[in-house]
N, C-alpha and C positions, 0 to 999 in steps of 0.2 A: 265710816272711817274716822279715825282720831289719832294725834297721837299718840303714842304708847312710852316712846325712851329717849331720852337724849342722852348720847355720852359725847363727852369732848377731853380731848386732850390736847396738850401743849398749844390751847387757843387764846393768846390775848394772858389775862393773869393768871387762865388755870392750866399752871404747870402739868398737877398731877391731872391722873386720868379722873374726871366725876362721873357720878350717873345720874339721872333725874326721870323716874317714873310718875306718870300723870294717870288720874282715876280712870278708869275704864267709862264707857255708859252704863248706868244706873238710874233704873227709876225715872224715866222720860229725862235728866237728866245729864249730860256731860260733866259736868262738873269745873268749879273753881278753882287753877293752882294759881297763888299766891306768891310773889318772889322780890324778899323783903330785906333789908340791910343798909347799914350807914354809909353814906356815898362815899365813893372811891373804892366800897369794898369788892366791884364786877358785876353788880346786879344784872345789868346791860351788856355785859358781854354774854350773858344766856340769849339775849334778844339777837346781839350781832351773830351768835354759832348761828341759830335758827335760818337766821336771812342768808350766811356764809353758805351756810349747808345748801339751802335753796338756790342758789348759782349767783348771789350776788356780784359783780363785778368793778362795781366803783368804790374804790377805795375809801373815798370820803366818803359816801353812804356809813363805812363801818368805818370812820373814825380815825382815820390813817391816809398816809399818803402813797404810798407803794404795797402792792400784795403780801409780802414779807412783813408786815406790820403786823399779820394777824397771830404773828409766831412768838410764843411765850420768848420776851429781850432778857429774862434772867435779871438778876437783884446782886444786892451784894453779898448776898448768904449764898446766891443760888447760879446755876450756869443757866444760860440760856437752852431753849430746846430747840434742835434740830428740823422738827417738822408740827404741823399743826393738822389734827384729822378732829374731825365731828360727823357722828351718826346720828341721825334720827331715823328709827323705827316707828312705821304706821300700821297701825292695824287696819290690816285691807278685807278684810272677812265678809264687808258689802260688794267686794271686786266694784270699787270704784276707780281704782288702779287699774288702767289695763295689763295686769300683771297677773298671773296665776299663783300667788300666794298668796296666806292669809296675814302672814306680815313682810311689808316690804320695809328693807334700810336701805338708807338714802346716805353714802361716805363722799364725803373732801376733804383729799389731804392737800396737803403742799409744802413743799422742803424749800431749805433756804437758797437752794440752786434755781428756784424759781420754775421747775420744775413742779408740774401738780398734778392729779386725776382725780377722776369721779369714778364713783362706785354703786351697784345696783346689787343686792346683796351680793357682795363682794365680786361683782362683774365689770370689769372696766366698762365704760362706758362713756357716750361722747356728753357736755353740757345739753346740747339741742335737743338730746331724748330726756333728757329730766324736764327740762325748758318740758316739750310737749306733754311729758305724763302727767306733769303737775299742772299744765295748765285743763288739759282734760277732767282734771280731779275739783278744779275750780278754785287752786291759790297756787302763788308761786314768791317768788322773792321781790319781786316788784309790785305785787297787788297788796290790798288791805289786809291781808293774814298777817303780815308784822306791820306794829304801826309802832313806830320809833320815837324819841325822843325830838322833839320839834316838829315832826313827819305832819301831826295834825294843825299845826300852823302853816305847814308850805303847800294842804289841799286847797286853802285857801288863798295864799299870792301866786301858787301857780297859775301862769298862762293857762286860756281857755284852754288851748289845742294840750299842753300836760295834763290837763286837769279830764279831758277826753280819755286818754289814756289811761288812768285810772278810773274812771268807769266802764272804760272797753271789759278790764279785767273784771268790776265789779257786775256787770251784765252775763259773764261768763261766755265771753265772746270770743274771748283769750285764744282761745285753743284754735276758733275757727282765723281768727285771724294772724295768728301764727303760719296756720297752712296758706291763707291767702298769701301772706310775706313770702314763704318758701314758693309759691305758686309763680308768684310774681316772679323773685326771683331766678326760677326756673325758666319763667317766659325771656326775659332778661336775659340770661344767660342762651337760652335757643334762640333767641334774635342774634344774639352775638354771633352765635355760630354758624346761623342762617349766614348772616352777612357773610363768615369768615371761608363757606362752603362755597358761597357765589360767587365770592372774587378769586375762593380757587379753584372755581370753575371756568370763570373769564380769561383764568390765564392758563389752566391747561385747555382748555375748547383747541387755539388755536394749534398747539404743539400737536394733540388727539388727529387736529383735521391731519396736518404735516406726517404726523406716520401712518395714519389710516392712506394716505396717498403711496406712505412707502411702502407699505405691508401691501396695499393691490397691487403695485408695482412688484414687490418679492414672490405674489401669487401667481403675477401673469410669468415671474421667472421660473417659482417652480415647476408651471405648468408646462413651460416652455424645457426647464432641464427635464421633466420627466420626459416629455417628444424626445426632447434630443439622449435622453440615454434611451430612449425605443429604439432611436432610429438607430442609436451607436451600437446597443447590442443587433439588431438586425442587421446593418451594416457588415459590421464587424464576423457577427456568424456567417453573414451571405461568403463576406472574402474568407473567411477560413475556414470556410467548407472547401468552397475553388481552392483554397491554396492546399488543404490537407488532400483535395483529389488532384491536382499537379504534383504532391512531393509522392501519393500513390502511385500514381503514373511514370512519374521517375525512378521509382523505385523499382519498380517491376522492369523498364527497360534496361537500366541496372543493372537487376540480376540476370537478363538476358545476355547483355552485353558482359557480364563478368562468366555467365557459361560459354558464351562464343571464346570469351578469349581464354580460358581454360583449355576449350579444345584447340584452338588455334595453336594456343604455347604447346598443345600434347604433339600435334602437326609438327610445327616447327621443329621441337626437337628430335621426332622420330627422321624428318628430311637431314637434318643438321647430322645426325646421328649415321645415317647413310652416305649423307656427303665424306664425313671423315672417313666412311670405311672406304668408299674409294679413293680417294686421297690418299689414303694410308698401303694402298695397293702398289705395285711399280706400272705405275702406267703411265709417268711421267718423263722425262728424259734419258731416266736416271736408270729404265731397260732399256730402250732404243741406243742408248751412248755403247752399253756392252755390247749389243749386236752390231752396232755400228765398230765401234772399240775391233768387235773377235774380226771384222770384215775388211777393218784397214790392217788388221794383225794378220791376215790369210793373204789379204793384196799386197802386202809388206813382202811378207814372206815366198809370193808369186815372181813380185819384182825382184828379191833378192836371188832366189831361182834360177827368172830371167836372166838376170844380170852376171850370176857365174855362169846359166848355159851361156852368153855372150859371149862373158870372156872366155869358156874352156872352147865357144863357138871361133870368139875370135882367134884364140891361140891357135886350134885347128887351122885356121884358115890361115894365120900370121905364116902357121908351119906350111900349110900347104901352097901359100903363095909363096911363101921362103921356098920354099919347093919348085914351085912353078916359076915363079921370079915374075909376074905379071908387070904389064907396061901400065898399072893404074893403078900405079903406089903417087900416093899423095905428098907431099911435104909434111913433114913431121908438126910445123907449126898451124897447115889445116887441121890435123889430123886432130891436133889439141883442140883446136876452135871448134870444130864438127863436135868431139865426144862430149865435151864442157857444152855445149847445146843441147846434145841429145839428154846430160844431166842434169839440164834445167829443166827442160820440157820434160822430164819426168821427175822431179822434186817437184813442179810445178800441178802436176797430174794425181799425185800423192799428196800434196795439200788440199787441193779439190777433194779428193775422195776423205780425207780425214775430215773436210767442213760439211761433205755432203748431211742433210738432216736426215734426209730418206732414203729407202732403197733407187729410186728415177734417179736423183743426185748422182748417187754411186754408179749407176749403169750408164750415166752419162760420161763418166773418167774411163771409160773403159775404151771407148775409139783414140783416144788420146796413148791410151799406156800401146795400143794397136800401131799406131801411126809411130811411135818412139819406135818400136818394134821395127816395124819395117825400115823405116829409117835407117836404123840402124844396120838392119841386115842390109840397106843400099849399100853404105858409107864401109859396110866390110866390105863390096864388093868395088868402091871406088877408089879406096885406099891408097897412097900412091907413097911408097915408104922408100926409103933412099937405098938406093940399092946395095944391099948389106955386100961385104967382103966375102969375098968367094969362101962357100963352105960345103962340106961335101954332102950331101941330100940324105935327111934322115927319114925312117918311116913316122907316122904320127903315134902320138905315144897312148897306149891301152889306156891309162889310168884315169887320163883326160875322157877320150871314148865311154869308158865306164859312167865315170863320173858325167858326163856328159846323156848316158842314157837314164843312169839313177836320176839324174835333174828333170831330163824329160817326164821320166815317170812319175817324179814327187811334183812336178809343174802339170799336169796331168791330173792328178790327185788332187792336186790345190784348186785346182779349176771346180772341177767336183764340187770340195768344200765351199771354195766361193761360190758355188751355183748355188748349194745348201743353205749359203750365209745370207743369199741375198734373197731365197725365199724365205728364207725364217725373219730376216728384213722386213719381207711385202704381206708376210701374215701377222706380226705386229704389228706394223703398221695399219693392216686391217684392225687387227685387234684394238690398237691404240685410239684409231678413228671410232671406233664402236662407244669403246669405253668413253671417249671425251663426248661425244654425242651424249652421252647417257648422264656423265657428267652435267655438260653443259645444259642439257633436261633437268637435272635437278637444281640444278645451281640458279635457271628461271624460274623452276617453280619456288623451288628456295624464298627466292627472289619477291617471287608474286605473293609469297606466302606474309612474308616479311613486311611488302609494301602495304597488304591487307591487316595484319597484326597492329600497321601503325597505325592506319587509318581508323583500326577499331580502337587502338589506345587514345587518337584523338579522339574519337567519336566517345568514348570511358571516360576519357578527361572531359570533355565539352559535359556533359551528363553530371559529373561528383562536381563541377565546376558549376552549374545551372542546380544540381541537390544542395550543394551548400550556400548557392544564392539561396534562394527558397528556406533551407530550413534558417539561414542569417534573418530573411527578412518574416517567417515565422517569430521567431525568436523576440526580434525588434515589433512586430504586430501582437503578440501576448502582451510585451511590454507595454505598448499604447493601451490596449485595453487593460490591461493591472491600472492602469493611472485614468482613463476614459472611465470605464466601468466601474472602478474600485471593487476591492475584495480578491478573494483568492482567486487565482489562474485557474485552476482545477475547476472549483465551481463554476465559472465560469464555463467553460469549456465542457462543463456537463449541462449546463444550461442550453449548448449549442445542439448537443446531443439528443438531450431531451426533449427539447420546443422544437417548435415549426417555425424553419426560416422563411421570409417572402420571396417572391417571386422578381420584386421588382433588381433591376441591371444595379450592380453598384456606383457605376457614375449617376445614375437619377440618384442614389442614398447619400452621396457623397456631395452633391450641391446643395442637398436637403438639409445637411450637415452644415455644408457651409453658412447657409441662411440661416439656420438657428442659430448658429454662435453669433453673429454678424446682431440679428435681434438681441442676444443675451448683452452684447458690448453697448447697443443701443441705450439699453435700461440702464446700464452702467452699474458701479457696485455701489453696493447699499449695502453697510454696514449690516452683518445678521444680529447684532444686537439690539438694533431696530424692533425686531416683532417683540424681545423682551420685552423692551422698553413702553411698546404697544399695546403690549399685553397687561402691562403694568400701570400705564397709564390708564388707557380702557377700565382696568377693574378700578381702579381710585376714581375714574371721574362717575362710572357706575355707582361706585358706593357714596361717592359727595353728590350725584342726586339722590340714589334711597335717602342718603341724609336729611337732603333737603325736605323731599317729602313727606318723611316723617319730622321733621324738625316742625314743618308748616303742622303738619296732623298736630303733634305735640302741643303745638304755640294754639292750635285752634280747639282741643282738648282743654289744656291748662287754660283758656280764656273761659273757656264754656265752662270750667271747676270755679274757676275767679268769680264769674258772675253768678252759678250761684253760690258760692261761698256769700259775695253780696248781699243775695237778697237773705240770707238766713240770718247774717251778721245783722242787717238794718232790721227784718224782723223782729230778731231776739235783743238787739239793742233798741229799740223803739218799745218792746211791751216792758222790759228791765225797766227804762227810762222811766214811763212813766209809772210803775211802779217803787222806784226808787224815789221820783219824784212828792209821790203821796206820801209815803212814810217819811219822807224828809220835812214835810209840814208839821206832820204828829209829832214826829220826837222831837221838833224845833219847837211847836206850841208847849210841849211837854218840860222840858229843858228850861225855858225861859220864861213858863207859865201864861203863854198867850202867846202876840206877836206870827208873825207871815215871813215863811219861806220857801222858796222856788228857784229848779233848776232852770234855765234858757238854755237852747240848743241854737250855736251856731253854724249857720249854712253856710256855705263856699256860693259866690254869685254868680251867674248866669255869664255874666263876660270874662268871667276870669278861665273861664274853658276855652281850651283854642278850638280853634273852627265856629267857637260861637253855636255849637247844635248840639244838644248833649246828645243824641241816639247818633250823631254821626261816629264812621268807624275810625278810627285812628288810619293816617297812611301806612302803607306797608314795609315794614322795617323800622318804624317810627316807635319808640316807647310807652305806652299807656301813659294817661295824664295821672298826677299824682291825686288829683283832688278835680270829680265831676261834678259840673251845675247842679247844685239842690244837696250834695253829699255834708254832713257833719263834719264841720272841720273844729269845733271846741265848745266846751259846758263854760257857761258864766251862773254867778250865783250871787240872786238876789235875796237879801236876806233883813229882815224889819223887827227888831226888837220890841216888844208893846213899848207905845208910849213914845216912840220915837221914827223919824221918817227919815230912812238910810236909803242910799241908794247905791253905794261901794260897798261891799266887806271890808275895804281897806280903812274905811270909818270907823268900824268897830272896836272897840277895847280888845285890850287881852285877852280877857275871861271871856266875853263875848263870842272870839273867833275862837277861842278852845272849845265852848259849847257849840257852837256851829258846827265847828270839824266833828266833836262828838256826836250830834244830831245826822250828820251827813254820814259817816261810818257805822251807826246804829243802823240808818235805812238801806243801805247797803246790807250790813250782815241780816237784818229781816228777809231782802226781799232775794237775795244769793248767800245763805251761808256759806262760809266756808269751812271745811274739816274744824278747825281751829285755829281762834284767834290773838296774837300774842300783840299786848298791849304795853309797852314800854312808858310805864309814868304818863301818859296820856292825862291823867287829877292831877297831873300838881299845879296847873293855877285854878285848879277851882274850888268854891270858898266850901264852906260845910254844910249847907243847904246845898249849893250844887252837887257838889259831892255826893250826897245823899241819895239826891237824883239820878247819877250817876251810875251809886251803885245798886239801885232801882231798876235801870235798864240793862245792864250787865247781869243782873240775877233773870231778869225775865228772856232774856236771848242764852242764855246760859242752857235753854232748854234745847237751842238748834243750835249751839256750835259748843265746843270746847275753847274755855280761855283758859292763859297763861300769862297774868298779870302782874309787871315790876310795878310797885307802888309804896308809897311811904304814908297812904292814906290811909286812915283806920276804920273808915267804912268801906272801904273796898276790902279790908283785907275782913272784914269781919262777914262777909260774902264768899270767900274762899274754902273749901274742900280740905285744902292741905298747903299749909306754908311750907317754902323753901328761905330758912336765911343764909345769906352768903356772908362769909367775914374775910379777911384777908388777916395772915397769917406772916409772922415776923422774917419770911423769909419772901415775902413779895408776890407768893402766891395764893388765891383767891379757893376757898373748900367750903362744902353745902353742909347745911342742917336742915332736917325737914321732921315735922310737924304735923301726921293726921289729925285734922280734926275734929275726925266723926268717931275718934277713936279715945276721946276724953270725953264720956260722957258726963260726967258732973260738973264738968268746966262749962258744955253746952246749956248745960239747966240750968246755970248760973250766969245769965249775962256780966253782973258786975263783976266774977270771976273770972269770968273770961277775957272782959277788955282788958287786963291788966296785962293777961298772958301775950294776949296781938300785940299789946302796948311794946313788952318787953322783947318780942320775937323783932317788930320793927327797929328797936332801938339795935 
């Protein structure tokens, strides 16, 4: 793997868009690019893209104080540009990449909004997977693949523990300890949430217990409403069975009693019906009054009879006594008194027979009209009349006589009739007595008929009276069970149809009843939200243990990756080490022509571990310690010039601790190449015999890595493949020249021709 391309646009002074193609591998070598120009004109802004691209993130690293710095600020010819992107293209065709192509680009951009991304041929993507690809690949933007301007002065005053971290990468450890970070972090964050699952655990446990108690309690209700809707439908069918075979039973009596009184009413009316037709007969007064009526009109007529035979008797007699002149004439004013008597006693005799009812009545006036009679005929014979003036004796007169015998004869006759009258009287009266008997038979039964119709209308009433109880309290008992039961009436009531009601009495169902509700009120109500809530709770506190369980599994996984991430890291850091260590002698002897140099590792102490034990296990919930007994906690670097006895680096000269850090970075890329290394002026303080040396060792590693070299030295550049010079352009922007130089060959045959050419390329 090597680089292949860089392009950059609006980074720093170059405006426009550049490209920069680097030699392929050839010939067991990589090759030398060279990138050369008079200061100020961007040389180093090739080095800052490189690092940019690779994820740098401190600002000051590239030379600026805020991110937006790396954005072409525009000149007084020129505007500023809006965003800054750089690709670099690797040729991955070894898949050292873990990437499935044979060239990966690697894009950041960033706009002035502050706003940025990363790109994997053109795949968004986060910083942390570049971060790991690149560190898998063995360089990244914080390792020794770019080495900067000062950079090889601060390996040396950095702190032990910085100065660790830069061989972490140089061991190619990088990657594993990346994952341990993310590992750790992981555990870190699964304790967190260990912790965060167990306290909400702690506080729903108690709530879980509090409805776990209300939910058995809601159990033992529903168990208890199911009984009680058995009992109620059982209940409930028992009595409305009973009640549907009482409104049966009524109903049938019912319709018995509504045919009794049908024929009853058909009775009644045929009696009623009969009654009127005798009633409507004369069998009331109103024929007895006529016979009576014809009976005083015949005895009227008898008496008035009498009463001229009387008088034509009495005139007879008046004449015959006038005749005779008898000594038993009366005084004229007895005579008055007597007949006015006899006239009463017969008006008197004549009312009677007009009041008589019946024929007995009348036959009782009949001695009475007898006794006037005779009476009478006394009082004619007592008479006692003033003795009239002598007159001469006439015979009595025919007409009278006549008349006198016609009366007898028609008083005679009338007798007869009245004999007649008074039996057609005594056979009505039979008659009438018949009739009212039969009458008064009907008018009883009538009667009995009427008082039994009523009896049966009460007894019809007491019935539709006792039906419409019954179907009211039907009526009101569906409704209990519509609201008991729930659900449709119908259903119901075909349920009753359908199943088998028990056996048991309904007052034992009915107590049964009562005790269930009585327990139902016991339990009290309990919100049915409750088993939600339960149900809710329950499945959280279930899955904040799975949590936990796996959280612990996790934490005890991710510790078991930790450790050994560990041992591979100290493995691979320990064999690096000491081979970094050896080749840091060589190229220190070599560099400075003799002279001893040596890395020291330093250890973390034995007490500075809590607990004092290093194989003890951390508490549970407790953080891993950051640094255990015996662990690497920082590189120190002893370094001895020939001829001189140091024991600080910080002793040494400039050039000194330049060839140092050079020595130190050479044993690095020996003993871990990296794809390629880019060397930012690294020679400028050293002299031209160093130099030399210098570029001595950069030609012989030149075989295991690819350089890309800023320098203003003319042995280094007289080592290089192919120059790049950079100029900067009247408008504040910074644009490349490049220069193969395998591709002049008459320059190459000609050393003295050719320095002039580097000479001039540098200028």
């Amino acid at each position: 793997m090597h680089l292949q391309k860089l392009e950059i646009v609006g980074f720093k002074s170059f405006a426009d868009r550049i490209g920069m193609d680097f030699l392929p591998p050839s010939t067991g070598s990589k090759g030398i690019t060279a990138v050369v120009g008079p200061n100020g004109s961007g040389k180093s802004n090739v080095a800052d893209a490189i690092r940019w691209v690779l994820g740098e993130q401190s600002a000051k690293t590239l030379r600026g104080k805020k991110s937006e710095d790396v954005i072409f600020s525009g000149s007084e010819r020129r505007s500023r540009s809006g965003f800054a992107e750089v690709t670099m293209t690797l040729n991955n065709e070894d898949g050292k990449l873990p990437i499935e192509s044979p060239e990966v680009g690697i894009t950041r951009r960033i706009y002035r909004d502050g706003e940025s991304e990363y790109l994997i041929n053109r795949s968004k993507v986060r910083l942390s997977d570049i971060q790991l690809i690149l560190a898998q690949a063995q360089f990244g933007a914080r390792t020794y693949s770019v080495i900067g301007q000062g950079m090889v002065d601060s390996i040396l005053v950095a702190s032990p523990q910085e100065r660790k971290e830069f061989f972490d990468e140089a061991a190619g450890v990088r990657q594993y300890q990346l994952k341990r970070q993310q590992s750790v972090n992981k555990v870190d964050a699964a304790r967190e949430n260990l912790a965060q699952a167990e306290m909400l655990l702690n506080e729903i446990e108690p709530r879980l217990r509090s409805l776990s108690r209300q939910v058995k309690r809601l159990e033992e209700k529903d168990s208890l409403e199911e009984e009680l809707h058995a009992t109620l439908h059982e209940y409930y069918g028992r009595a409305w069975t009973d009640l549907k075979a009482q409104i049966e039973t009524r109903q049938k009596t019912l319709e018995r009693y509504g045919k009794e009184w049908e024929s009853g009413e058909t009775t009644l009316s045929e009696a009623q019906n009969e009654l009127a037709r005798l009633a409507s007969q004369e069998t009331g007064s109103g024929g007895f009054s006529e016979l009576q009526n014809e009976h005083q009109r015949l005895t009227e007529e008898k008496t008035r009879l009498r009463s001229r035979e009387m008088e034509i008797r009495s005139q007879l007699e008046i004449a015959k006594q006038v005749r005779q002149q008898t000594s038993a004439a009366l005084p004229l004013s007895k005579i008055i008194e007597k007949i006015g008597g006899l006239g009463d006693r017969q008006e008197r005799g004549i009312e009677r027979l007009r009041k008589a009812g019946d024929l007995e009545a009348a036959r009782a006036t009949i001695p009475e009209f007898e006794s006037v009679c005779a009476d009478t005929v006394g009082l004619k014979q007592r008479l006692e009349k003033p003795v009239p003036e002598k007159s001469p004796e006439m015979p009595p007169d025919p007409k009278l006589i006549r008349e006198m015998e016609e009366i007898r004869g028609m008083i005679t006759a009338q007798d007869r009739k009245i004999q007649d009258s008074l039996e057609e009287i005594r056979n009505h009266d039979a008659r009438e007595r018949e009739v009212k008997a039969k009458f008064f038979s009907l008018q009883r039964g009538l009667q009995e008929k009427i008082s039994a119709a009523h009896a049966l209308e009460r007894r019809l009433h007491d019935e539709r009276v006792e039906m419409a109880r019954l179907e009211t309290r039907r009526e009101s008992m569906e409704e209990e069970m519509s609201q008991e039961l729930g659900g449709d009436i119908e259903r119901i009531r075909e349920s009753f149809r359908g199943g088998t009601i028990g056996d048991q009495p309904v007052e034992a169902l009915s107590g049964r009843i009562q005790k269930l509700k009585y327990q139902l009120t016991l339990i009290g109500g309990i919100d049915p939200e409750a088993v939600r809530e339960y149900g809710e709770t329950k499945s959280r506190h279930e899955f904040l243990e799975s949590q936990t369980v796996d959280l612990g599994k996790a934490i005890a996984d991710l510790e078991k990756v930790i450790a050994e991430l560990d041992v591979t890291i100290k493995s691979r850091s320990e064999t690096a080490f000491r081979n970094i260590n050896r080749e840091f002698g060589r190229y220190f002897s070599t560099l400075f022509d003799g002279g001893k140099a040596e890395l020291v590792q330093i250890r973390a102490e034995e007490t500075a571990a809590e607990g004092g034990n290093g194989d003890a296990e951390p508490p549970a919930g407790a953080k891993p310690s950051r640094h255990r007994p015996g662990d690497i906690i920082g590189i120190d670097i002893v370094a001895c010039p020939p001829g001189k006895r140091i024991r600080s680096v910080s002793m040494l000269s400039g050039g000194e601790r330049a060839m140092t850090s050079i020595a130190l970075i050479c044993s690095i890329m020996t003993v871990n190449p990296s794809p390629f290394v880019v060397l930012d002026e690294v020679d400028a303080a050293l002299d031209e015999s160093n130099a030399d040396r210098f570029s001595g060792i950069v030609r012989e590693l030149s075989h295991r890595t690819q350089f890309i070299v800023i320098t203003h030295n003319r042995y280094t550049m007289q080592q290089a493949n192919v120059l790049y010079g950079v100029t900067m352009r009247d408008d504040g922007a910074s644009q490349i020249l490049s220069v193969n130089m395998d591709q002049v060959g008459n320059l190459k045959n000609d050393a003295k021709s050719a320095k002039p050419v580097r000479q001039r390329m540098a200028v």
